[in-house]
C-alpha positions in Angstrom: -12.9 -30.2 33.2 -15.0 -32.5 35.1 -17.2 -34.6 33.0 -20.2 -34.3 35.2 -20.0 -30.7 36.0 -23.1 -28.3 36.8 -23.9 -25.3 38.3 -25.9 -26.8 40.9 -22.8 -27.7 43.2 -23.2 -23.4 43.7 -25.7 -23.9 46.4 -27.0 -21.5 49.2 -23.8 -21.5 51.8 -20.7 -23.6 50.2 -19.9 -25.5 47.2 -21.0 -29.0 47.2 -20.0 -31.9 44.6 -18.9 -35.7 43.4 -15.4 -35.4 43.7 -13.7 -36.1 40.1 -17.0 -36.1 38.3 -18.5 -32.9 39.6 -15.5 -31.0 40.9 -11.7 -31.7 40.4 -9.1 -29.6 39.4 -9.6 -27.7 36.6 -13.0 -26.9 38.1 -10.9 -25.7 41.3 -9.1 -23.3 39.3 -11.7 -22.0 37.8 -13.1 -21.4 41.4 -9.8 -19.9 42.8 -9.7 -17.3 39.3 -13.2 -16.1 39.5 -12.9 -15.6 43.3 -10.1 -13.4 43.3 -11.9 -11.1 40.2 -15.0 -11.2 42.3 -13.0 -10.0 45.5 -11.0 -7.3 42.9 -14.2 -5.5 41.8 -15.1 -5.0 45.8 -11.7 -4.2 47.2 -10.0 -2.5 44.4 -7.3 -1.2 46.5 -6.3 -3.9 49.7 -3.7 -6.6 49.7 -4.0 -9.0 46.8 -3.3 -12.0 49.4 -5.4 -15.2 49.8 -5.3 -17.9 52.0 -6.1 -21.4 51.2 -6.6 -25.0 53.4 -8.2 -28.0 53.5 -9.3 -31.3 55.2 -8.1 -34.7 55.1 -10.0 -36.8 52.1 -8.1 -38.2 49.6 -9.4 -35.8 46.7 -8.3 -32.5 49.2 -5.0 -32.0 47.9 -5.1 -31.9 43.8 -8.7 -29.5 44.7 -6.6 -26.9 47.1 -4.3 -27.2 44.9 -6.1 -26.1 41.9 -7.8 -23.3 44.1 -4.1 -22.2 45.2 -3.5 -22.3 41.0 -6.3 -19.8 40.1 -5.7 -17.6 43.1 -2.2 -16.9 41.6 -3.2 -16.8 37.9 -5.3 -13.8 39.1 -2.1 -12.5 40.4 -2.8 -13.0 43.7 -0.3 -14.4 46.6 -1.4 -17.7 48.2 -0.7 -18.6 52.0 -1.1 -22.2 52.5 -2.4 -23.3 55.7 -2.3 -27.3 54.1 -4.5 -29.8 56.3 -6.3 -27.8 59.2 -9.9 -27.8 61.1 -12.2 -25.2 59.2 -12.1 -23.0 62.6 -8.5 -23.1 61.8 -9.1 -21.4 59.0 -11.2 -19.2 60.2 -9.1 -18.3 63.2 -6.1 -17.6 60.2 -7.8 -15.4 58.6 -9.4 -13.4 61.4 -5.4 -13.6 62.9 -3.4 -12.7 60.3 -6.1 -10.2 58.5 -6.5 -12.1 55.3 -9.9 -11.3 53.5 -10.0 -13.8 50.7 -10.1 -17.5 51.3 -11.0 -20.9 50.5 -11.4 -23.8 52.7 -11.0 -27.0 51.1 -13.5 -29.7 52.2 -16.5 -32.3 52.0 -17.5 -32.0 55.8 -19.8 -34.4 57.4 -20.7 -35.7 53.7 -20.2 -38.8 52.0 -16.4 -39.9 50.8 -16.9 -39.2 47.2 -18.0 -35.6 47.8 -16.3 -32.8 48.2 -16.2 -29.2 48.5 -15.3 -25.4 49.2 -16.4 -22.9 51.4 -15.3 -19.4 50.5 -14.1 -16.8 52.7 -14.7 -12.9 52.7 -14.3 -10.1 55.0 -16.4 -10.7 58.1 -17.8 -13.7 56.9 -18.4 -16.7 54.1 -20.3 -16.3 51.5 -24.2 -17.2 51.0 -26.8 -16.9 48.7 -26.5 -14.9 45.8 -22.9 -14.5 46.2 -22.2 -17.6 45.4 -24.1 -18.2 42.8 -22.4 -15.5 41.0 -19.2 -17.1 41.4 -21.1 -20.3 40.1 -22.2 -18.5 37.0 -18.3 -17.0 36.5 -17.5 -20.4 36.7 -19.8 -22.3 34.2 -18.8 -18.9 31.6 -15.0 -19.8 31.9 -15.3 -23.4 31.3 -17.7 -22.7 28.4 -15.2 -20.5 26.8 -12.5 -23.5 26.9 -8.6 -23.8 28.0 -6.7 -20.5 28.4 -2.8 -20.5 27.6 -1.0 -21.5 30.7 -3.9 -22.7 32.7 -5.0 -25.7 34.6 -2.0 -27.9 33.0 1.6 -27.6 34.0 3.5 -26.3 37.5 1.7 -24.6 39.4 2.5 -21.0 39.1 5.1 -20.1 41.3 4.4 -18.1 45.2 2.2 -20.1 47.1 3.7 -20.0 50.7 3.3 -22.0 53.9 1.6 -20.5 56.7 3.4 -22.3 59.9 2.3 -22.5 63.2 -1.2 -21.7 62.9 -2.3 -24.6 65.1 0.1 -23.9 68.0 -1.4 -20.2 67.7 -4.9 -20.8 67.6 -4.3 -23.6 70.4 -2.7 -20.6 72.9 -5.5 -17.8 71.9 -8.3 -20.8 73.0 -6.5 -21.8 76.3 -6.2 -17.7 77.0 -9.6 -16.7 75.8 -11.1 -19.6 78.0 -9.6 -17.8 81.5 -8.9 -20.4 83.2 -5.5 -19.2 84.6 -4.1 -22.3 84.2 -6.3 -24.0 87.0 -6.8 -27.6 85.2 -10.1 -28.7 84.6 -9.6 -31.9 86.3 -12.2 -33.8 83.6 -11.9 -37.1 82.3 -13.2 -36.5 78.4 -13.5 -39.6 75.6 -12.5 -37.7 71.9 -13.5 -39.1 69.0 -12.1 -37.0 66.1 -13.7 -39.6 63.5 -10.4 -39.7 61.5 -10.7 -36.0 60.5 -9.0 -33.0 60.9 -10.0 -32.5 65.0 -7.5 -34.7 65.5 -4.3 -32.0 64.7 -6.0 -29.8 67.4 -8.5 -31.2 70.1 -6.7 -33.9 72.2 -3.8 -31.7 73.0 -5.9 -28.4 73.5 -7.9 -30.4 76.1 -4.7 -31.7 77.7 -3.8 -27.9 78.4 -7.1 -27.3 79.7 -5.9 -29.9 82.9 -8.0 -32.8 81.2 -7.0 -36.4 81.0 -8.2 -37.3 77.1 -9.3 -40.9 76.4 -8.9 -40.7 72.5 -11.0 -41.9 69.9 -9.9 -42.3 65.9 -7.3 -39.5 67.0 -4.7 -40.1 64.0 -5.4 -38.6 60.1 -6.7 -41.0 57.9 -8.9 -40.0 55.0 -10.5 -43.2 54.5 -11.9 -42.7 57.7 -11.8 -46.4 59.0 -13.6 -46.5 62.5 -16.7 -44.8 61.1 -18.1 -42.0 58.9 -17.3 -38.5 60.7 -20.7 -37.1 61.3 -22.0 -36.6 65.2 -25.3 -35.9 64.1 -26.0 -39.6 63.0 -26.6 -42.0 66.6 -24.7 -44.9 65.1 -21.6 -42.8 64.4 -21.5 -41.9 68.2 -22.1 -45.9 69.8 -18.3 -46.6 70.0 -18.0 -42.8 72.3 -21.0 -43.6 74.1 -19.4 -47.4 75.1 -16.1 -45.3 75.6 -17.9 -43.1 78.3 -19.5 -46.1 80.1 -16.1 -48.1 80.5 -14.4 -45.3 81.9 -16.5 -43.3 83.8 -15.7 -40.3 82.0 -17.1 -36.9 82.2 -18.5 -36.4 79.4 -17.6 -37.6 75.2 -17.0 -34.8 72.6 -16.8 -35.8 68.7 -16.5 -34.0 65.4 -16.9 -33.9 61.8 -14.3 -34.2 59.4 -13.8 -30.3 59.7 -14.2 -30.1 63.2 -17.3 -27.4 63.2 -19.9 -29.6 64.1 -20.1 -30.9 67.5 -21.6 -34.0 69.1 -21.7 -34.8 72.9 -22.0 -37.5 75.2 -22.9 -37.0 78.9 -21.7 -39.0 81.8 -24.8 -41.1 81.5 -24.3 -42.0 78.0 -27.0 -40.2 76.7 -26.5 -38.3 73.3 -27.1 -34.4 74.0 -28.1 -33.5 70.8 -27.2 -29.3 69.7 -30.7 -27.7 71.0 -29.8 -29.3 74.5 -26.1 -28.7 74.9 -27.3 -24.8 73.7 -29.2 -24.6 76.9 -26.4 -25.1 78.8 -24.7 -22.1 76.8 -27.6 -19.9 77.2 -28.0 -20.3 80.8 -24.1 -18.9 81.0 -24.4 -16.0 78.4 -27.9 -15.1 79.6 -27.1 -14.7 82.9 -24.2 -12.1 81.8 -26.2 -10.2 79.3 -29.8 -10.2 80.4 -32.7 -9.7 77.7 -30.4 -10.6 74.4 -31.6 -11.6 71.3 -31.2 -15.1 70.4 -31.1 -17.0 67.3 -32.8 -20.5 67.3 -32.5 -22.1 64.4 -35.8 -23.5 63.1 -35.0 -27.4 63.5 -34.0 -26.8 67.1 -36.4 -28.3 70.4 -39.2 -26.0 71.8 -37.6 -27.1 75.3 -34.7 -24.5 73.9 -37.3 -21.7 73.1 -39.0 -22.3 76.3 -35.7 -22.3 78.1 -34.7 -19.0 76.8 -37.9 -17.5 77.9 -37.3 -18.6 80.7 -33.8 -16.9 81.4 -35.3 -13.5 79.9 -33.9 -13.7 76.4 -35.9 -13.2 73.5 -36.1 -16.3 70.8 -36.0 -15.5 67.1 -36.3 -18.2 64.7 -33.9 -18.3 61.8 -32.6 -20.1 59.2 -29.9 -23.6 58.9 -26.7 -22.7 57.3 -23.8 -21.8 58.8 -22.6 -18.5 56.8 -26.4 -17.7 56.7 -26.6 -17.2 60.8 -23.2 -16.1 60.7 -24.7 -13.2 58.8 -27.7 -12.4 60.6 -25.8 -12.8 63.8 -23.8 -9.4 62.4 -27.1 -8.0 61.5 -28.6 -7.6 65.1 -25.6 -8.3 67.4 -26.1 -11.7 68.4 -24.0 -13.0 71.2 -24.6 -16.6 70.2 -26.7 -18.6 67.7 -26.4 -22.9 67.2 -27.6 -25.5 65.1 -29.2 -28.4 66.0 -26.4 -30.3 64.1 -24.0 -29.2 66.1 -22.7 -25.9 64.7 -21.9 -23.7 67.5 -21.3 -19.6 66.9 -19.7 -17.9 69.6 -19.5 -14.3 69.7 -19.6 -13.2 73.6 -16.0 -14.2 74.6 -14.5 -15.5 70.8 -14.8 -14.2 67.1 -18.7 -15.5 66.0 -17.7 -18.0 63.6 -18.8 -21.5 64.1 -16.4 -23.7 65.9 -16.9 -27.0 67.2 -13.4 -27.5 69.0 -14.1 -24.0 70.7 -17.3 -24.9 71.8 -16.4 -28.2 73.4 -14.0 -26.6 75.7 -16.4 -24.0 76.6 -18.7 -26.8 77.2 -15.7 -28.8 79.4 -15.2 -25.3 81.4 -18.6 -25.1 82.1 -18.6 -28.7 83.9 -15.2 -28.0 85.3 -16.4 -24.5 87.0 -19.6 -26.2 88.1 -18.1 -29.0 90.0 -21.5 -31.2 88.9 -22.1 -34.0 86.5 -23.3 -32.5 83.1 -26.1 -35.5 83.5 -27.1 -33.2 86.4 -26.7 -29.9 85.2 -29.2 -30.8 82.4 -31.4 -32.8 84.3 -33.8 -30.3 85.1 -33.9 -28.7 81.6 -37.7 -29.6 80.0 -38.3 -32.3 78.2 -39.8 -33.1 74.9 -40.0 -36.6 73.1 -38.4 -35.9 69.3 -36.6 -37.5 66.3 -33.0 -36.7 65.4 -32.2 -34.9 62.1 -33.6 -37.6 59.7 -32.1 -36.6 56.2 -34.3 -38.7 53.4 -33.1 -38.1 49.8 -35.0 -36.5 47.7 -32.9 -35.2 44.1 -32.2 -31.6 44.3 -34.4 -30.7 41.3 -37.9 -31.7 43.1 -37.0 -31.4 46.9 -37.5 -27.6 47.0 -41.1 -28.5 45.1 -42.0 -31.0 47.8 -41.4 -29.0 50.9 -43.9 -26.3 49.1 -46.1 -29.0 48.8 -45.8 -30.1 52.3 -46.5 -26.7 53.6 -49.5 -25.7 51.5 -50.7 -29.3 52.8 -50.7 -28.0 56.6 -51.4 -24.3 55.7 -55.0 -25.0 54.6 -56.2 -26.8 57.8 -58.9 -24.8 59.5 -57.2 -21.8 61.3 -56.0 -22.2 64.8 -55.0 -25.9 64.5 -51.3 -25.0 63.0 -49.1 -22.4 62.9 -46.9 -22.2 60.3 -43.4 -20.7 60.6 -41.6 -21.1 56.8 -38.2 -18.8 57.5 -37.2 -22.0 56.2 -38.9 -25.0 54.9 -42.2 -25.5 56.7 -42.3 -25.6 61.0 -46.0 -27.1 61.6 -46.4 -26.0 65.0 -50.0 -27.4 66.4 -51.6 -26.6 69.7 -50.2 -28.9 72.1 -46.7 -28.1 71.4 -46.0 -30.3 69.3 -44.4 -29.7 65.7 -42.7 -31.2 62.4 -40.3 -29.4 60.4 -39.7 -30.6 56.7 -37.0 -28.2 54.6 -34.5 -28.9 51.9 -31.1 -29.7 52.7 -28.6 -26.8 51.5 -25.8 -29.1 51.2 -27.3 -32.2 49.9 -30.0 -34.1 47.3 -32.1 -34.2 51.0 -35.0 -33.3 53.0 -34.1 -32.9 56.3 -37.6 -34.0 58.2 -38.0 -33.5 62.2 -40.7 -34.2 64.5 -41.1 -32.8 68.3 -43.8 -33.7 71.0 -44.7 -34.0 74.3 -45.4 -37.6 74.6 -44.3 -40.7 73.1 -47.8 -41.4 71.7 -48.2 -37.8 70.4 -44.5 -38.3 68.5 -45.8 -41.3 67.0 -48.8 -39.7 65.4 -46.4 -36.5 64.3 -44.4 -38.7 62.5 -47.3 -40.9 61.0 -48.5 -37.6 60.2 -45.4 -36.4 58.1 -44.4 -39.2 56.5 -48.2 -39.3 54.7 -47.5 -36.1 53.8 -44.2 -37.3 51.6 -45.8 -40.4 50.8 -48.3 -38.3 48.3 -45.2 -37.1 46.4 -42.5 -40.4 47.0 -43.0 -41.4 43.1 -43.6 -38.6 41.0 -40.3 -36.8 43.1 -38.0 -39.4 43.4 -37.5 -39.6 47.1 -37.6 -42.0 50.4 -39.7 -41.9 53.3 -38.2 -41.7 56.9 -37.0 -44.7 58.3 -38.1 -43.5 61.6 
């Protein structure tokens, strides 16, 4: 069992946690076993069949492999998808009509994490759900070692699942419609290393484009630079990439491959608010008046752009299986996230995928015959921050956001509105806004600011990082290094 272990790697929409310390094996097993009891007591009578992949890190294998253990001490059968993008693994399950699943990976976090997202029915699990499984867990590894388990072979009937990528790779190139017309784009793809790289370049290359690739080849010790689009420096190489050879646009991924970052022709980073736009302006225009899901970090330039094209904003939650969820709930064609989760549900199965998305994205440039510089160039404009993540220890950063908000919530009415579906949205009369909430994923606040000047931003941000300064000692965490 790992010597560090705690319940707290449970946490709202995945399982997040120091590889060896936190999680390893044994822990995975434990995982995998109370999983498949869970899924028993709600499906008493379907196939006892569970599906199991995972990214590229170094500590991927020995965890999918004591997930794969578990699922088969619970006498289930195991179909092994081995290294794949999460939409992969999504797309398997959906395909091949597997309701249980686990999905092996650390995603756009640091090297010595790691983690699990876990599949069911329509969607992953959130919330309460997982928790439960947490607590299963902690009550197996208090009760110590069973006879036969988490030592020894594996037991036996774990089985491959082959040629899921060439499958998913078809259903894209078909559900996009193009009729085999090639794009006729020029696109820079940087797959950061990760697990983009079994998929993208050569799904783009059917889609008529010529690829200029990027850190294209597996390597978990991710060399060129950390995998996460939603930090600038992790997209300078791409934007230099762009510049030298005039291409159309840049794409890149996470390690998974379901977070997206783009590039236009310009260079400029289009960060997910912006490069939603774009989407909404396509689906809007199809299905007049829909409801659509803006996720509470994203730019007012994406509410106002919404309004605009007749749809109706609704501000929700971050998390990935949590909008996944609500996008069930009410129908939703589409919902983002302004770090570069993309949910499609118009023309493809609602489940967040970045390689998807980017295609989409490259069809909507193709069919336009414009620069995506120039499609976007009269969307409106705000002055903002990127996601700034500041650590703050998960015991005190749920505290601090509370803190925050009752902070702004006792200025004199009418000079903020507070929205606090999650964290706290400070929304003041002249548009402008910060947004402080704790990071579901990490020991993090994740702190943005929004105005419509460059002066104005300055004193937003000046503003919000008084606000943490209050509680930096006594909580443990930085400031923003704006």
């Amino acid at each position: 069992m790992a010597s560090g272990f705690s319940s707290d790697i449970f946490r709202e929409y995945d399982v997040r946690g120091e590889a060896g310390r936190e999680i390893d094996a044994e822990v995975s097993r434990l995982i995998g076993l109370s999983l498949a009891r869970w899924a028993e007591e709600r499906d008493r009578t379907g196939p006892r069949v569970a599906v199991v992949g995972r990214d590229n890190r170094l500590s991927s294998p020995e965890l999918a492999e004591g997930v794969a253990r578990g699922f088969l001490e619970a006498g289930w059968e195991v179909r092994d998808l081995g290294v794949v993008p999460t939409p992969v693994f999504y797309w398997a399950r959906r395909r091949h009509g597997l309701n249980l699943g686990v999905m092996v990976t650390g995603s756009h976090n640091e090297a010595h994490y790691n983690g699990f997202k876990l599949a069911w029915g329509p969607g992953t699990l959130y919330g309460e759900d997982i928790k439960e499984i947490g607590r299963r867990v902690a009550e197996l590894a208090a009760a110590g070692p069973v006879p036969g388990g988490g030592s020894g072979p594996a037991p036996t009937g774990a089985v491959a699942l082959d040629g899921v990528i060439e499958d998913y790779t078809a259903d894209v190139v078909d559900r996009l419609g193009l009729g085999g017309k090639p794009l006729g784009l020029r696109v820079a793809v940087d797959s950061g290393s990760g697990t983009a790289s079994l998929v993208a370049p050569s799904l783009f290359e059917r889609l008529g484009c010529e690829v200029l690739p990027l850190y294209c080849r597996l390597d978990g010790t991710y060399p060129g630079h950390w995998p996460d689009p939603v930090k600038p420096e992790n997209l300078a190489e791409l934007r230099e990439v762009v510049a030298r050879a005039r291409a159309d646009a840049g794409v890149a991924f996470d390690g998974d491959a379901d977070r997206l970052g783009v590039v236009d022709d310009q260079g400029e980073i289009l960060w997910g608010d912006v490069i939603m736009i774009l989407f909404w302006r396509e689906i809007l225009a199809r299905h007049p008046g829909a409801e659509a899901i803006v996720e509470v970090k994203c730019s007012q330039a994406l509410v106002d752009e919404i309004k605009r094209l007749g749809g109706r904003p609704l501000f929700y939650r971050t998390g990935h299986s949590l909008i996944k969820a609500k996008m069930r709930e009410i129908g939703a064609l589409f919902a983002g996230e302004m770090s570069g989760h993309m949910f499609f549900a118009d023309e493809y199965y609602g489940f967040d995928d970045a390689i998807y998305a980017a295609a989409r994205l490259l069809r909507i440039i193709g069919r336009s015959g414009r620069r995506l510089s120039s499609l976007l160039a009269d969307r409106p404009r705000y002055h903002s921050t990127p996601e700034t993540r500041v650590e703050c220890p998960d015991r005190t950063k749920f505290g601090v956001v509370k803190t925050v908000r009752d902070q702004f919530a006792a200025l004199p009415a009418g000079d903020v509105e507070i929205v606090d579906v999650d964290g706290v949205r400070a929304v003041f009369p002249d548009g402008g806004w910060i947004l402080v909430r704790a990071s579901n994923t990490q020991p993090a606040l994740v702190v943005r600011c929004e105005a419509r000047t460059e002066e104005r931003l300055a004193e937003l941000k000046g503003l919000v990082t008084e606000s943490l300064r209050c509680k930096a000692a006594e909580a443990g965490l930085a400031l923003p290094g704006w």
